[in-house]
C-alpha positions, -999 to +999 in steps of 0.1 A: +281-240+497+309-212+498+314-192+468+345-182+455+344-147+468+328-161+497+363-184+502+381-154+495+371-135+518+376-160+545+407-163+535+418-130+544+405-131+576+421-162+581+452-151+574+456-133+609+442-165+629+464-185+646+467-218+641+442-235+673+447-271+666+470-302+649+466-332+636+491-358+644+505-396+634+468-408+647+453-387+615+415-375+623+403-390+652+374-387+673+390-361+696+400-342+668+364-340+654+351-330+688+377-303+699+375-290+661+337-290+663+334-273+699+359-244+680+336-243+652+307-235+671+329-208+692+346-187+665+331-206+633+365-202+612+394-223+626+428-230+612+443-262+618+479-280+614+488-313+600+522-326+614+550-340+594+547-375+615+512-378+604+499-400+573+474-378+556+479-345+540+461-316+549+437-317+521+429-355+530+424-341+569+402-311+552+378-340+535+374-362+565+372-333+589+341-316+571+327-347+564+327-355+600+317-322+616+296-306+585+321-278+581+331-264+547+372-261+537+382-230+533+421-230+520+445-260+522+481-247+513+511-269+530+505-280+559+475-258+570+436-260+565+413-231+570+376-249+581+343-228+581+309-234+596+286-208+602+266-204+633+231-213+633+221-184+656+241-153+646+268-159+624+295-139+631+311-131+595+286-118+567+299-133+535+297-114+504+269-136+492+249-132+518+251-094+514+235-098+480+201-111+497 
């Protein structure tokens, strides 16, 4: 579970990603899940795009994302959504709670 300064602090990086994938009229579908899991386990923080032809909103896409992939949201704000999953192996960001440890 991501923390509030732990969210915060992805957010910030997030802010100079560029936006890797979108979601169109078809909503989340099962190629979705895969290309958004196979970024995942490449960068572990992703930002994604809902279109204006699709019938979710990004929050919506956020919830069935993660609950599909076992990512964590990060940041919904418009049309964009900020996923995180850390790396089993080495994760690649240490969070500001895991500092603490």
């Amino acid at each position: 579970m991501l923390t509030s300064k732990d969210r915060a602090f992805l957010r910030g990086i997030a802010n100079t990603l560029p936006t890797t994938q979108q979601i169109g009229k078809d909503g989340v579908t099962e190629a979705v899940c895969r290309q958004a899991d196979e970024a995942l386990n490449a960068n572990e923080l992703i930002k994604l795009r809902v279109l204006e032809s699709a019938l979710l909103t990004a929050r919506e896409a956020s919830e069935q994302l993660c609950a599909a992939i076992g990512a964590q949201p990060v940041q919904c704000i418009g049309s964009r959504l900020v996923l995180y999953r850390p790396s089993p192996d080495t994760p690649r960001y240490l969070l500001p709670s895991m500092k603490k440890k």
